[in-house]
N, C-alpha and C positions, 0 to 999 in steps of 0.2 A: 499295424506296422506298414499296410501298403501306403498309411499317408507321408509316415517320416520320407519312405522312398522317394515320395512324389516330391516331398519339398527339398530334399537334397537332391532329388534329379533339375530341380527349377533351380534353384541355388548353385550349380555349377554353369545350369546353360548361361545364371544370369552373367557369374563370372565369367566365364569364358567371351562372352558379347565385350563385355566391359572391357576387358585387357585391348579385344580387336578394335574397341572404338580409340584406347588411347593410343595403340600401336600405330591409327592414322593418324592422330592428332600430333604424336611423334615425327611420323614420315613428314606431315607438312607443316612441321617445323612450328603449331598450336600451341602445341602444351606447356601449361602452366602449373610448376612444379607447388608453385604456394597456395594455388587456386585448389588443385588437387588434394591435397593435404586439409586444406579449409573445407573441403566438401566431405574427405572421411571419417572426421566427427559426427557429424551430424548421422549421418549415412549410417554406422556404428551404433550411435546410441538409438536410433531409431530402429534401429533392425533389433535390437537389445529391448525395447519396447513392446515390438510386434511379439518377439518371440515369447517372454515372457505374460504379457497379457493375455493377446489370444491363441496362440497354440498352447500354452499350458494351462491357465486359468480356465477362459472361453472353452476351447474346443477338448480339452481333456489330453491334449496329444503329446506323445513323448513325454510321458511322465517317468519321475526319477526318485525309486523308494530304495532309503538305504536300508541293511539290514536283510535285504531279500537276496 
């Protein structure tokens, strides 16, 4: 269980980064709201990829048995 902790501990720092990078790209007036939108697809199903293949598959992690 200490690994789920570690990936949800990396999984907020990553979010958390991420909001502060758009928050500048907001501040100087960057941000590209259809750009952003086109990059959380991909971003999504890739993360949907990792998690699925290798932490469940690969590495055994977070596994989910109904019935128990």
């Amino acid at each position: 269980m200490v690994s789920d902790g570690l990936f949800h501990a990396f999984s907020w720092f990553a979010m958390v980064t991420a909001l502060l990078l758009i928050v500048g790209l907001v501040r100087d007036q960057a941000f590209d709201g259809l750009t952003f939108a086109a990059g959380c697809l991909p971003g999504a199903g890739f993360f949907q990829l990792y998690d699925g293949i290798v932490q469940h598959k690969l590495w055994g992690l977070h596994q989910i048995r109904s019935g128990r």
